[in-house]
C-alpha positions as CSV (number, residue, x, y, z in Angstrom):
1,X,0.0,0.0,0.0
2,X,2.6,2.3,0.4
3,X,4.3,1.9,-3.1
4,X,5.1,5.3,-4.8
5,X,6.7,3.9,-8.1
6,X,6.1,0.8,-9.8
7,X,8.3,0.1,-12.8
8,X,7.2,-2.6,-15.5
9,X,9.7,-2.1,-18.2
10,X,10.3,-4.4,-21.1
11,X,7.2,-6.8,-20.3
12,X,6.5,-7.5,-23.6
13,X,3.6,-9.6,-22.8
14,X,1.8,-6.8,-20.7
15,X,-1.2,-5.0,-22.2
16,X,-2.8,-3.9,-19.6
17,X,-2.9,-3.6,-16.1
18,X,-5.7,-4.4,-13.6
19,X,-8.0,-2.3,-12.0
20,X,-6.7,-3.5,-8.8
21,X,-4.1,-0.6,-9.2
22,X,-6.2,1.8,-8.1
23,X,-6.2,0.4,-4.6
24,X,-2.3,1.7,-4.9
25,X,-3.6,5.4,-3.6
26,X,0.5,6.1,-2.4
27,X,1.6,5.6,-6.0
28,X,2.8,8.4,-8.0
29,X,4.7,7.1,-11.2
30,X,4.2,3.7,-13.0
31,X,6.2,2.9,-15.7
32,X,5.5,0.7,-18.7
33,X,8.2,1.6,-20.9
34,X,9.0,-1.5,-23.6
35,X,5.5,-3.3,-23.3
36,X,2.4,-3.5,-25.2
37,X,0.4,-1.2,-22.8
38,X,-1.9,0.6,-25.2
39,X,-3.4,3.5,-22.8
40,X,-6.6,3.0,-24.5
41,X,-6.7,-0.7,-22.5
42,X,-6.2,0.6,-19.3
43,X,-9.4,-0.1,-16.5
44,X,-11.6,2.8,-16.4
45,X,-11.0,3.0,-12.5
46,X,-7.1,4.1,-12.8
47,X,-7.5,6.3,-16.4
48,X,-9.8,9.5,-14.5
49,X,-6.3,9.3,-12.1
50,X,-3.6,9.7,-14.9
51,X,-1.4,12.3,-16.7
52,X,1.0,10.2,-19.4
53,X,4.1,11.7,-19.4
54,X,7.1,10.6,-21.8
55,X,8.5,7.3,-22.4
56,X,5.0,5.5,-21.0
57,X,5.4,6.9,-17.6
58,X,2.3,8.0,-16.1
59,X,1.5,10.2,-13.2
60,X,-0.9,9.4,-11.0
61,X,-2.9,12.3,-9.4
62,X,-4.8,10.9,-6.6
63,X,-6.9,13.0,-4.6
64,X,-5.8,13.8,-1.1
65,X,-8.6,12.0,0.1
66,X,-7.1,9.0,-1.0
67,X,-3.6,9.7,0.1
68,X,-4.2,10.4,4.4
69,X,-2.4,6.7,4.9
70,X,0.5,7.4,2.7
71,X,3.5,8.4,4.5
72,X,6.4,11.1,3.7
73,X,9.0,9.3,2.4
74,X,11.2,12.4,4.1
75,X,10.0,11.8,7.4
């Protein structure tokens, strides 16, 4: 639960991810850089939380809301 970054480079056999991934309200980046993720095939319950950025990196913009259990990593 407390995952900021999740990096899944190079799977060429992913093309999607689940919509369990929303449940990961601490994560900021994932990265699917070298797979088949086609944007258009991710859940509907992650895509209203994403900004793609270059390379297939996305941002996830979670509302506050969902983010009181997450702690500072600079704590």
């Amino acid at each position: 639960k407390q995952l900021t970054f999740l990096n899944l480079t190079n799977n060429k056999k992913l093309t999607t991810l689940p919509a369990s991934v929303v449940q990961l309200t601490c994560l900021d980046f994932f990265s699917v850089e070298g797979s088949n993720v086609n944007p258009n095939n991710l859940p509907p319950e992650i895509l209203k939380y994403i900004t793609p950025t270059e390379d297939n990196i996305y941002e996830l913009n979670f509302p506050p809301e969902m983010k009181t259990h997450c702690r500072n990593i600079q704590e």
